[in-house]
C-alpha positions in Angstrom: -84.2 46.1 -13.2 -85.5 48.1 -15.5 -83.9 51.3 -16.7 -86.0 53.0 -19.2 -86.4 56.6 -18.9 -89.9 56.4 -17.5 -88.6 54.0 -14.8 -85.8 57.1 -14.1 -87.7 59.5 -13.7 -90.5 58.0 -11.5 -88.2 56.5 -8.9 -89.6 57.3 -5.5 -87.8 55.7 -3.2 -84.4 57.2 -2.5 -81.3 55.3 -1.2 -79.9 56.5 2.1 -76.5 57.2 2.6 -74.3 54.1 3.1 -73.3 55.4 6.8 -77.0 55.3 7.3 -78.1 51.9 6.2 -78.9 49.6 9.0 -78.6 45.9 9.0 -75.0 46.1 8.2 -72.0 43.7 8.4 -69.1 46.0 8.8 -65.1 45.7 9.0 -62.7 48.3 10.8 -58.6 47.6 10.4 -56.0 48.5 12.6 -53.1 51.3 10.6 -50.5 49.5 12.5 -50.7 46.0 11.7 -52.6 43.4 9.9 -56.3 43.1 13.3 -59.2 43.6 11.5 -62.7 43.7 13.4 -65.8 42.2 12.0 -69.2 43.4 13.9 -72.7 44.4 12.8 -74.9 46.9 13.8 -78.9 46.8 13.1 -79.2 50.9 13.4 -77.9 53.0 11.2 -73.8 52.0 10.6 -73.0 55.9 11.6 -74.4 55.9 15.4 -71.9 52.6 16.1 -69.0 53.9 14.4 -69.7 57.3 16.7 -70.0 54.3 20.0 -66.4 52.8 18.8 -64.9 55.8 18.4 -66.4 57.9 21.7 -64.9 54.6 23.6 -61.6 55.2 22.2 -61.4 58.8 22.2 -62.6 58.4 26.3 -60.2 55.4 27.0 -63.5 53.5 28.0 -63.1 50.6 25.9 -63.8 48.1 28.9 -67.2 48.5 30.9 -65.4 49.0 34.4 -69.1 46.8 35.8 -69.3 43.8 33.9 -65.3 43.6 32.5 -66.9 43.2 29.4 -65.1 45.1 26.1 -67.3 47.5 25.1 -65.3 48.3 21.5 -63.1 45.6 20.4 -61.1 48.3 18.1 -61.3 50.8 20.9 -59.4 48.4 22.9 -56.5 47.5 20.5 -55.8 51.1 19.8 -55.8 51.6 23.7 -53.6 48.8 24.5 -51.3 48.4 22.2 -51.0 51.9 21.0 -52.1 51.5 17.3 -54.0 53.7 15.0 -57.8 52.5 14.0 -58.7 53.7 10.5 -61.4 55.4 11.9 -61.4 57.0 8.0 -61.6 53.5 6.0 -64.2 51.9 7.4 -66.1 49.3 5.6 -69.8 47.6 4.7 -69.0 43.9 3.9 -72.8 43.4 4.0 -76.1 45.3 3.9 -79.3 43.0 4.8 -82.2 43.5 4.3 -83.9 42.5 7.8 -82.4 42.5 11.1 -83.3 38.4 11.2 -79.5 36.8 9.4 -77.6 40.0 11.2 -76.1 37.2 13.3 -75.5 34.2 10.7 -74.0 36.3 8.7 -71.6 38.1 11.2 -70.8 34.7 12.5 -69.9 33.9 8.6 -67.3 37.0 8.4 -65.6 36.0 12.0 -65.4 31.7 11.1 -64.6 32.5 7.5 -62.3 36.3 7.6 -61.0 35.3 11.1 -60.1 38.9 12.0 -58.1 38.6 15.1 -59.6 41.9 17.3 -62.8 39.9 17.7 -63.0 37.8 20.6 -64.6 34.0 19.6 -66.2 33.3 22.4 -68.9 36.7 22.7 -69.5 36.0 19.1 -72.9 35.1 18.2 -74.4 31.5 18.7 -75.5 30.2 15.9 -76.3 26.1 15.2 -72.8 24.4 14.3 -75.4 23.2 11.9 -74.9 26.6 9.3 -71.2 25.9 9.9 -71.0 24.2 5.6 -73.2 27.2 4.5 -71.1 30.1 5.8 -68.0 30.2 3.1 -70.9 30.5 0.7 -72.5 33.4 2.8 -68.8 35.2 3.0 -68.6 34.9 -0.7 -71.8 37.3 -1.1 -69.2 39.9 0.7 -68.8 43.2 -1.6 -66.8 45.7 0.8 -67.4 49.2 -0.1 -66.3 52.1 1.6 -68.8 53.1 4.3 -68.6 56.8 3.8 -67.8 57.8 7.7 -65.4 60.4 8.0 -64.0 61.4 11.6 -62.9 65.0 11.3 -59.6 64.2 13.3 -57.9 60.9 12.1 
């Protein structure tokens, strides 16, 4: 891009905060041992990071209807009795349409294998991406999200 002064001056489009930006391919780790968690989230990365931490903080990790896990890191912290790093979360991947969210999540899981995601509620995708998603994990910049939870 251009950077002349004019260009400076006369940007008008602002960039929101990282904990804002929606489309996002994100990565929480585990304080106590080596489980990662790759997810995404198409609203803004903040209001999910709020979900997975209300579930943990409420020891409602697991919907008590449908069995299903609500919050994958919720539910290592609260049953094995490790510490999320609620503090250190981070973007692997900010899209710019809600249309590859799952591609390129499936790409981190297949390609990052980060063992608090469960395999079989991942995304579908065609076994046909399967040769293009190490080249779609190699796009991955992780940057520090931002998010701060006042008590971890």
């Amino acid at each position: 891009s251009n950077t002349s002064l004019r260009n400076l001056l006369t940007k008008t489009k602002t960039t929101p905060p990282s904990s804002q930006t929606p489309n996002t391919i994100y990565e929480i780790s585990c304080l106590d041992c080596p489980a990662k968690y790759n997810g995404q989230t198409y609203r803004p990365l903040l209001d999910r990071m709020k979900e997975h931490e209300r579930c943990y903080r409420l020891n409602n990790a697991v919907d008590d209807t449908t069995d299903r896990v609500k919050s994958a890191p919720a539910h290592h912290s609260l049953t094995t009795g490790h510490n999320i790093a609620w503090n250190d979360i981070h973007i692997l991947k900010s899209l710019p349409s809600r249309s590859h969210l799952d591609l390129t999540e499936q790409a981190a899981i297949s390609t990052r294998k980060p063992s608090m995601n469960r395999t079989d509620s991942a995304p579908k995708c065609s076994t046909l991406w399967n040769p293009i998603l190490p080249k779609i994990s190699s796009t991955f910049r992780p940057t520090d999200s931002g998010i701060l939870f006042p008590n971890y």
